[in-house]
C-alpha positions as CSV (number, residue, x, y, z in Angstrom):
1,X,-11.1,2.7,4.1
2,X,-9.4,-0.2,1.9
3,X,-5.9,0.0,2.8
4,X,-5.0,3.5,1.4
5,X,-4.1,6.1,2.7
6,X,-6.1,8.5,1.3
7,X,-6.1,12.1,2.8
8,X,-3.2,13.3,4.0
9,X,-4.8,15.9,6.6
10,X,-6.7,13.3,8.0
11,X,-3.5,11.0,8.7
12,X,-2.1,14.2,9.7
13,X,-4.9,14.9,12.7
14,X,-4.9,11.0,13.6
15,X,-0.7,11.1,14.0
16,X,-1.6,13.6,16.3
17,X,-3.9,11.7,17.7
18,X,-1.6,8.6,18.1
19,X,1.6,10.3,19.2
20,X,-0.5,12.2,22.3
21,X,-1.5,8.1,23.0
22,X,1.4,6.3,22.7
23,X,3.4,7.5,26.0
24,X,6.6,5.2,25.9
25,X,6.1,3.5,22.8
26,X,9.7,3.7,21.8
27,X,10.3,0.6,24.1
28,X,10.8,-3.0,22.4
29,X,8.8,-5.8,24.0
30,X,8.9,-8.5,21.0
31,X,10.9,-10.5,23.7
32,X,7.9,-11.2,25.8
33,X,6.1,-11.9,23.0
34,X,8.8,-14.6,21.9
35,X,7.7,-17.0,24.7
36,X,4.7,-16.9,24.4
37,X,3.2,-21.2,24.3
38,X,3.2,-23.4,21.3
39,X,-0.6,-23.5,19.5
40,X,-0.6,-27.3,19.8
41,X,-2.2,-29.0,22.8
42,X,-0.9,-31.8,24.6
43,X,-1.7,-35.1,22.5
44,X,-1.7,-37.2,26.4
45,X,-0.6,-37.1,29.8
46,X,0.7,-40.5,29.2
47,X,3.0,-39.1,26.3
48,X,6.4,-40.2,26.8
49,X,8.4,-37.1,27.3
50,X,10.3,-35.4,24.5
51,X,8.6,-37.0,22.0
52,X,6.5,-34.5,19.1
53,X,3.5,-33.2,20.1
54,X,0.7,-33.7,17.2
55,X,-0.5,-31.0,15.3
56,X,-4.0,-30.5,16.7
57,X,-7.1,-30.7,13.9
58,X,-9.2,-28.0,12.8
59,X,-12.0,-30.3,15.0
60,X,-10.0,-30.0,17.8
61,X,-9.6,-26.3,18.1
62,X,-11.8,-24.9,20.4
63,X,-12.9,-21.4,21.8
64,X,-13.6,-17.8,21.3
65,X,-11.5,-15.2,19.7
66,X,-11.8,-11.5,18.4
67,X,-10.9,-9.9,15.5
68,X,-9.9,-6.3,15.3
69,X,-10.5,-4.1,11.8
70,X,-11.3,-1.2,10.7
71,X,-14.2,-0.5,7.9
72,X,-17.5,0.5,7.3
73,X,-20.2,-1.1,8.0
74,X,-20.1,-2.8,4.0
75,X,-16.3,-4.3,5.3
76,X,-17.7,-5.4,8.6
77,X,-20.2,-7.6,6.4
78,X,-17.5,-8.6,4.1
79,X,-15.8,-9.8,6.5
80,X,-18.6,-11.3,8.4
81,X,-19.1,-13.5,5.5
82,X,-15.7,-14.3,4.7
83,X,-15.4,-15.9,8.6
84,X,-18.2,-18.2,7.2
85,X,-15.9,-20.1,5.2
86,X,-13.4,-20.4,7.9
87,X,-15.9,-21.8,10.6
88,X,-16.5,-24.4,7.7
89,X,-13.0,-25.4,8.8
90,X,-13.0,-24.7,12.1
91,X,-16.3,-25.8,13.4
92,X,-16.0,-25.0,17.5
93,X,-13.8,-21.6,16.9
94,X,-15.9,-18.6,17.6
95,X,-15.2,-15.1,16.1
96,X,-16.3,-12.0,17.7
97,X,-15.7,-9.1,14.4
98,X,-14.9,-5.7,16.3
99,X,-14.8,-3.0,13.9
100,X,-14.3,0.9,14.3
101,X,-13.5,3.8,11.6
102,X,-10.3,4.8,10.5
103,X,-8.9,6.9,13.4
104,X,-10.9,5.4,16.4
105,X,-9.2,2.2,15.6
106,X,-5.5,3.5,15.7
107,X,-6.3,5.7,19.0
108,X,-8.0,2.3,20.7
109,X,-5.3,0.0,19.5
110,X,-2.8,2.4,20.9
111,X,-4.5,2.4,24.3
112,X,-5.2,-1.5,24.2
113,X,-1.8,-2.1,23.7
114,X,-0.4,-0.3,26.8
115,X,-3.5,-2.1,29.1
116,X,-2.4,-5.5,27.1
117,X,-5.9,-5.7,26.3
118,X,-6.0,-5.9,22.8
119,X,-8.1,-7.9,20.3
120,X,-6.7,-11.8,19.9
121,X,-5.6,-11.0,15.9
122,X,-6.3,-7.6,14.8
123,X,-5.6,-5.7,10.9
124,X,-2.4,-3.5,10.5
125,X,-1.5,-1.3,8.0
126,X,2.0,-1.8,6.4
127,X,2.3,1.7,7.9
128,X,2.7,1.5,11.2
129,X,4.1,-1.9,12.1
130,X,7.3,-0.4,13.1
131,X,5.2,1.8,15.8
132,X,3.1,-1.3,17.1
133,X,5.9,-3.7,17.3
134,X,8.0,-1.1,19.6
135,X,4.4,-0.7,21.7
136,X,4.7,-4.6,22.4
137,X,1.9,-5.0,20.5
138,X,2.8,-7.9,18.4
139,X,3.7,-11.2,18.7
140,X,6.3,-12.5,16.6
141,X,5.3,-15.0,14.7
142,X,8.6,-16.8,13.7
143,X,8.3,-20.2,16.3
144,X,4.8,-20.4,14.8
145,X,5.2,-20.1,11.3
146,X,7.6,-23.0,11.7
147,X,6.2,-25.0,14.0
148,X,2.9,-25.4,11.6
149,X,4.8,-24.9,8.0
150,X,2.9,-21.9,7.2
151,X,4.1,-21.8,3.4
152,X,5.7,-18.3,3.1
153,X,6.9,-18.8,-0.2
154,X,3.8,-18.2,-2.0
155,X,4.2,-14.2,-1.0
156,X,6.7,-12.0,-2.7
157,X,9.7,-10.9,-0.8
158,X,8.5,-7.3,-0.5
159,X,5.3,-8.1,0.4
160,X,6.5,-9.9,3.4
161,X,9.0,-7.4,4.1
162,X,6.6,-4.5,4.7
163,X,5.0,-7.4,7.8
164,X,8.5,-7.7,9.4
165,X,10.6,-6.1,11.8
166,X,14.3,-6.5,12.7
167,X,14.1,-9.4,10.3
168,X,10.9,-11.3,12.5
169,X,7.6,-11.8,11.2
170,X,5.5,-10.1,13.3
171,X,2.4,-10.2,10.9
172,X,1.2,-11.8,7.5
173,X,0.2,-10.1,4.9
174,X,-3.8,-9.6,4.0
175,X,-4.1,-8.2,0.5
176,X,-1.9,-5.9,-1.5
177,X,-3.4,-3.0,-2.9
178,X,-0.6,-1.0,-5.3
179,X,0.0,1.6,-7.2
180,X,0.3,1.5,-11.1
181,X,0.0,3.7,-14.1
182,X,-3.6,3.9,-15.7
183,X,-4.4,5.0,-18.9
184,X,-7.5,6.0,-20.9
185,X,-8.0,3.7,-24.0
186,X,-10.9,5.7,-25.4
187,X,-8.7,8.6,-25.9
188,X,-6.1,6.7,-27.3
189,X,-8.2,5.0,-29.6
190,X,-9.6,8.7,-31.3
191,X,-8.0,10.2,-33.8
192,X,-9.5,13.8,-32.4
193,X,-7.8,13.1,-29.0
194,X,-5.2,11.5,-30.3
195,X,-4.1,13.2,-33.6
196,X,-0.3,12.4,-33.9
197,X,-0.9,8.7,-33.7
198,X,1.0,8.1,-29.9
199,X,1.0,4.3,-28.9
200,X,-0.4,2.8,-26.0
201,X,1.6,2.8,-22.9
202,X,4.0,-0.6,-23.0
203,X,4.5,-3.1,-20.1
204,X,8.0,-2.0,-19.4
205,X,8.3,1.8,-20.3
206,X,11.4,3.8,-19.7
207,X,10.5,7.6,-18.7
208,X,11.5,8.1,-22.0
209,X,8.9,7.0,-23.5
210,X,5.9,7.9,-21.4
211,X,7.2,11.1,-22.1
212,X,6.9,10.4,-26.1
213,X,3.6,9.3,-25.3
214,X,2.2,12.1,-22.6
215,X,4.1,14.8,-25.3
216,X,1.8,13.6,-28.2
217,X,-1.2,13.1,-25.9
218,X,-0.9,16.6,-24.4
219,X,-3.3,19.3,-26.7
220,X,-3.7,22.7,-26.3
221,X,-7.4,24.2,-27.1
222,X,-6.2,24.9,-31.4
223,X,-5.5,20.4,-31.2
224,X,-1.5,21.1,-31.1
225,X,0.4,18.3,-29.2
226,X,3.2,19.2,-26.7
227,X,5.4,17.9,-28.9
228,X,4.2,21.0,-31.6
229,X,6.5,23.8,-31.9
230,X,3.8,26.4,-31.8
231,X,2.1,24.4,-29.1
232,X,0.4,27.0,-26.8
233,X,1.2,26.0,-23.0
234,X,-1.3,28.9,-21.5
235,X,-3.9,26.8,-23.0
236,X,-3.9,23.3,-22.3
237,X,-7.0,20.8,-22.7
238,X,-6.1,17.5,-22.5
239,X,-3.2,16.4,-20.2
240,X,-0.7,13.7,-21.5
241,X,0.0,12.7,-17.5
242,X,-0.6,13.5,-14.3
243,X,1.8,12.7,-11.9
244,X,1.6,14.4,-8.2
245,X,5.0,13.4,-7.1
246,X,4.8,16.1,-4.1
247,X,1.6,14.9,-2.7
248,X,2.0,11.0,-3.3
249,X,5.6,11.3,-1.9
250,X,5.1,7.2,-0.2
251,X,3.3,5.7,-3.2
252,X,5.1,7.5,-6.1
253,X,8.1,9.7,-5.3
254,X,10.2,7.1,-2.9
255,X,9.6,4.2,-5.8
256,X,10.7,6.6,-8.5
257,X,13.8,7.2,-6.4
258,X,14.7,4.0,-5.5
259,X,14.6,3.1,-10.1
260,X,17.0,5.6,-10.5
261,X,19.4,3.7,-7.7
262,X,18.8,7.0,-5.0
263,X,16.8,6.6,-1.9
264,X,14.5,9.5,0.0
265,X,15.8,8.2,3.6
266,X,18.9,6.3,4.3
267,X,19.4,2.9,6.3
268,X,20.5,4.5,9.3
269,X,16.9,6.5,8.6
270,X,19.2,9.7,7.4
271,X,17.5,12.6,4.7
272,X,19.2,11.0,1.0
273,X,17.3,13.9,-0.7
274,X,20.6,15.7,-2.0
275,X,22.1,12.5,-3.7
276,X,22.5,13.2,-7.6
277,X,20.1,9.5,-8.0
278,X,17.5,11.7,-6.4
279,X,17.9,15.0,-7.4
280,X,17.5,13.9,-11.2
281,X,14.2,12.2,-10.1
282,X,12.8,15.7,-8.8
283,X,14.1,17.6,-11.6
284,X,12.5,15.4,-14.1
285,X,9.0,15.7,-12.4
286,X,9.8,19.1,-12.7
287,X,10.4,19.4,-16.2
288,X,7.1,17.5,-16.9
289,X,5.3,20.4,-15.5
290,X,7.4,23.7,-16.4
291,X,9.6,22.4,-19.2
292,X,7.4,19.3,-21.6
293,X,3.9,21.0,-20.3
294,X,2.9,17.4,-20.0
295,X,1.4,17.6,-16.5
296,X,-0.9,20.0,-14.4
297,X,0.4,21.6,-11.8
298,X,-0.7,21.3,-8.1
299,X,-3.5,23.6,-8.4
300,X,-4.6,22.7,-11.9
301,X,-4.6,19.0,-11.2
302,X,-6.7,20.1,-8.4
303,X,-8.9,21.6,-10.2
304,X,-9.4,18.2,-12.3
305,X,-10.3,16.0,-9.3
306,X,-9.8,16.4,-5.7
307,X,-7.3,13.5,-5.8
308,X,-4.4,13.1,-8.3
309,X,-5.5,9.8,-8.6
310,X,-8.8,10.3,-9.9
311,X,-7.9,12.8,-12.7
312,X,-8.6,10.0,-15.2
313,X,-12.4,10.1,-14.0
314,X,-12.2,13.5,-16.0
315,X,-11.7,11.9,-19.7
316,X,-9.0,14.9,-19.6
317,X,-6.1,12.8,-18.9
318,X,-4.7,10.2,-21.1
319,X,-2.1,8.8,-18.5
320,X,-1.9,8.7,-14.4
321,X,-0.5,7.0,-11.4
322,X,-3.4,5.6,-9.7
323,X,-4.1,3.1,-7.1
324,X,-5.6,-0.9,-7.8
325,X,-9.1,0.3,-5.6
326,X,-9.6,3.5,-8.1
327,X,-10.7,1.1,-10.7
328,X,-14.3,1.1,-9.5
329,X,-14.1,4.8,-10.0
330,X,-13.0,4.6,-13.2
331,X,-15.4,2.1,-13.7
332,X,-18.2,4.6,-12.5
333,X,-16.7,7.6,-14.4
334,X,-17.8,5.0,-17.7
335,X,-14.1,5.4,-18.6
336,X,-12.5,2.8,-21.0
337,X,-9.0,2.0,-19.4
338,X,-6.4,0.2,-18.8
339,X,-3.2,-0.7,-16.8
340,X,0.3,-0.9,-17.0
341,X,3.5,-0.9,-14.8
342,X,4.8,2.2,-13.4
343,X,7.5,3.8,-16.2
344,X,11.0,3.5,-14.8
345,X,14.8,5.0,-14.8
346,X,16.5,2.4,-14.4
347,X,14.7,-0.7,-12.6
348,X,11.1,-1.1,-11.9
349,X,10.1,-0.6,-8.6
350,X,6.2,-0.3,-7.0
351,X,4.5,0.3,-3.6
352,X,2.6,-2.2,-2.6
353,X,0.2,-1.2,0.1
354,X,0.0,-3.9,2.3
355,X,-2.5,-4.8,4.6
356,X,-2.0,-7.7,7.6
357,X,-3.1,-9.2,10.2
358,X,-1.3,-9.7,13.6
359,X,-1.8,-11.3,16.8
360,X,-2.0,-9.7,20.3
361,X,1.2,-11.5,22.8
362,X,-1.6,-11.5,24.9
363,X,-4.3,-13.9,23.6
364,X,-5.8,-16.5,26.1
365,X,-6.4,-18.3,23.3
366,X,-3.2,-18.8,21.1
367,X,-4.3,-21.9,18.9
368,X,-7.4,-20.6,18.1
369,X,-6.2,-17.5,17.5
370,X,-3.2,-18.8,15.1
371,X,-5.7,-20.6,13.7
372,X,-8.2,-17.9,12.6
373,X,-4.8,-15.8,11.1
374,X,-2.5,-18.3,9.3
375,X,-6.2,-19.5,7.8
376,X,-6.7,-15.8,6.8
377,X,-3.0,-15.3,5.0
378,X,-2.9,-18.7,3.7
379,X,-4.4,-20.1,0.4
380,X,-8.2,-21.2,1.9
381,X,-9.0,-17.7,3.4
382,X,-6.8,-15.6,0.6
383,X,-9.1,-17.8,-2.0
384,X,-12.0,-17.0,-0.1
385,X,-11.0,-13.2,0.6
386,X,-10.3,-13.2,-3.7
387,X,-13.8,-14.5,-4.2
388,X,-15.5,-11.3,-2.9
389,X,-14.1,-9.5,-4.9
390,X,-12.8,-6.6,-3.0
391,X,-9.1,-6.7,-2.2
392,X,-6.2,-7.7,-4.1
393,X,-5.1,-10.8,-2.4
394,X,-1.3,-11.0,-1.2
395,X,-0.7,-15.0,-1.3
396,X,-0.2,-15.8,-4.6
397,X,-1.9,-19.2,-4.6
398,X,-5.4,-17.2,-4.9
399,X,-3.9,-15.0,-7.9
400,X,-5.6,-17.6,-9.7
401,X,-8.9,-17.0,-8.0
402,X,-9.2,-13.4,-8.1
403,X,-7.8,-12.8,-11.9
404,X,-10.7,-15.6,-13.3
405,X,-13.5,-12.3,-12.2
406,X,-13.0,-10.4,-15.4
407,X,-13.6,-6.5,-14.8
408,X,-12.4,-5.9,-18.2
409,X,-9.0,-4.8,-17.7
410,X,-5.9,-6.3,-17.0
411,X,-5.7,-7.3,-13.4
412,X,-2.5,-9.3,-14.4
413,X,-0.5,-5.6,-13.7
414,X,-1.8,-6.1,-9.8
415,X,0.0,-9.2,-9.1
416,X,3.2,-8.9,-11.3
417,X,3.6,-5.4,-9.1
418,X,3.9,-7.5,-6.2
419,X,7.6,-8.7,-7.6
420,X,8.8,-5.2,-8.0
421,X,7.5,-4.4,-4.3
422,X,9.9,-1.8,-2.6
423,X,10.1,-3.0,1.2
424,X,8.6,0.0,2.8
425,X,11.0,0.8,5.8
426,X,8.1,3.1,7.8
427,X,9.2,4.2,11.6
428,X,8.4,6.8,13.6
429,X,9.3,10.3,11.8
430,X,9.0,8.7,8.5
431,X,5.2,9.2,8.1
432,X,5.2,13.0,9.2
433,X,8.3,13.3,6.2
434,X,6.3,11.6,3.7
435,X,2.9,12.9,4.6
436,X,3.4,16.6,5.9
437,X,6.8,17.9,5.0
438,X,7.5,16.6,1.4
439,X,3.9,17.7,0.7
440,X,4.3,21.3,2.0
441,X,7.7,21.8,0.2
442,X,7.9,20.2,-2.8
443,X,4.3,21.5,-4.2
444,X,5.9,24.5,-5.6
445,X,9.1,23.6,-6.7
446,X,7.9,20.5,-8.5
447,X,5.6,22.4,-10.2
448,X,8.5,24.7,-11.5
449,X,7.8,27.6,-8.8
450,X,10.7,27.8,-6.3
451,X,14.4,26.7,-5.6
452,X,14.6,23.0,-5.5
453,X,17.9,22.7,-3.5
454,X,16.4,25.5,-1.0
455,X,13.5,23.3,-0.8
456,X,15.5,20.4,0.1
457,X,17.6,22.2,2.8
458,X,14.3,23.4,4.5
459,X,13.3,19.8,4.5
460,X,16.5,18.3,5.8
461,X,16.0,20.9,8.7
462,X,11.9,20.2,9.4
463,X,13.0,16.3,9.6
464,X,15.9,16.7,11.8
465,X,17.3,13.1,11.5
């Protein structure tokens, strides 16, 4: 998988998984990590002492390393071929590409961390860097970072954010897959499907007006719009928006709430779900369902696709969240569409999924193996990574790169969500909130079934924080 997390059971079963593996995880080791030696070798014995060592060349840097991902067997290759460019820079570095699926990788990183085995730099999900860091599983990169000037300016704040823990760097960011609003030009452009003239979706929309726009795009089976007075509700066939705030609680719901100024957790990691900021947020999403008519409930959106994101695929939907990788299904689905920035209440705030790459505190290796991951965050291997084709890349030196491959939309909406990034505060608890419990008991109420402030009280009690 590309970085998303894509089914919630699964993530559900491989928590399970992770949580039976992880015995004393809760214990910080990053200090151990800390002192771990400088990547530079000795320039000469006959050095005087105290004097700077010099940086050693990519010639110089010598040795076997592994690489730890997850993928299929199409990744695997990519990467394959991306470490082709590298060893154009770094000649006597070898680079042994382990790669497993999805939830054989989390359950054998969990057990390589406690037998300080683990692969020399290895892929991490933005998700679970607060869980690998407390397993000791990370080195922090900080004394690195500075002691080669890795450039970290040429990655948004948030972006680096979702790599860090207590403040320390404990992994740079790959690419940065995110979550924007798509919309479907062809319908836009009909007068059939489009009969009361609605504009396209703007750059900066308030809720506002996507609600203007998803009113008039909304059509009931006689070709009324929502925005009708004898629009008929029981028969709906064409959806203005789709928005599954229940069941995309991490991607959509906690940005939504953070542009209205509320917050789903608090710092000291605290419910916030009964704040009036976030209250308002869930009543709207609400009201788009039971009150406006604008959006498909749970079950009907399921009945559309088997993922909110893909309702577009349907030529049903004029408007829907939707992450940067389901363009190629768009693409297959022969769908004309676009992309803009997520509407907002106040500020405009994305998720940015990011993936990184860390390095194991226990690499016998250390310059090569610095080597092989400041060369894959930095511009050379973020070019290179852009290139393929495949991944949005996080360093913005390659935004150049990977927006000259036209794909026939705008690609520019990737990279400017990067500045709105929210940093993702994940930690243990937080992903069972996000992906079980908000799914189970918002469903209903959100799509107008149910007491919302019962909801949140049964939620407050599940998470127990």
């Amino acid at each position: 998988m590309k970085n998303r997390l894509s089914s919630v059971a699964v993530l559900l079963l491989i928590g399970a998984l992770m949580l039976s593996a992880c015995g004393n995880g809760n214990n910080k080791s990053n200090s151990e990590a800390s002192q771990s030696p400088s990547p530079s070798p000795s320039a000469s014995s006959a050095e005087p002492s105290g004097s700077p060592e010099p940086e050693a060349t990519p010639e110089e840097i010598s040795g076997k390393v592994t690489y730890g991902q997850w993928g299929t067997n199409v990744e695997t290759e990519q990467t394959k071929e991306l470490l082709k460019a590298f060893n154009e820079k770094y000649p006597k570095i070898e680079v042994e590409v382990i790669s497993k699926d999805w939830g054989t990788y989390w359950t054998s990183l969990t057990a390589q961390a406690a037998s300080k085995d683990l692969p020399d730099v290895y892929k991490m999900s933005f998700a679970y860097v607060d869980k690998y860091a407390q397993l000791g599983a990370m080195k922090d990169l900080t004394d690195l970072i500075s002691s080669t000037s890795f450039d970290l300016g040429n990655f948004e704040p948030g972006v680096l954010a979702a790599h860090q823990v207590d403040g320390k760097q404990v992994s740079l960011p790959r690419d940065a897959n995110t979550i924007v609003m798509f919309y479907n030009k062809g319908l836009f452009s009909d007068s059939k499907t489009n009969p009361a003239g609605a504009a396209l979706p703007g750059a900066e929309m308030t809720w506002d007006e996507a609600l203007d726009i998803a009113k008039k795009m909304t059509l009931d089976k006689n070709g009324k719009t929502a925005a009708d007075p004898d629009f008929d509700s029981n028969n709906i066939v064409q959806w203005g928006l789709t928005v599954d705030a229940a069941g995309s609680a991490d991607s959509v719901l906690e940005p939504q709430v953070l542009s209205n100024g509320g917050k789903l957790v608090n710092d000291d990691r605290s419910l916030a779900m009964d704040s009036p900021e976030t209250k308002q947020v869930l009543e709207f999403y609400r009201d788009l369902v039971a009150k406006y008519h604008v959006t498909p409930t749970v079950t009907q959106s399921q009945s559309l696709a088997q993922e909110p994101f893909l309702t577009l695929t349907t030529g049903k939907v004029a408007m829907s969240f939707a992450g940067s990788w389901s363009a190629s299904e768009f693409k297959n689905a022969n769908i004309e569409f676009d992309t803009v920035l997520p509407p907002k209440f106040k500020e405009t705030k994305t998720v940015v999924q990011v993936a990184g790459n860390a390095m194991s505190p226990f690499s016998k290796n250390e310059p090569a193996a610095w080597a092989l991951l400041s060369w894959l965050a930095g511009p050379d291997g973020q070019t290179a990574l852009a290139r393929q084709g495949q991944s949005i890349p996080a360093n913005k030196a390659a935004a150049e790169t990977y927006l000259a491959i036209d794909e026939g939309y705008n690609k520019q909406t990737f990279i400017d969500s990067q500045k709105y990034a929210i940093p993702v505060p994940f930690f243990d608890g937080k992903d069972k909130l996000l992906w079980e419990i908000l799914p189970q008991k918002l469903a209903q109420p959100l799509s107008g079934k149910g007491d919302l402030d019962k909801a949140i009280s049964e939620i407050g009690s599940l998470y127990g924080k």
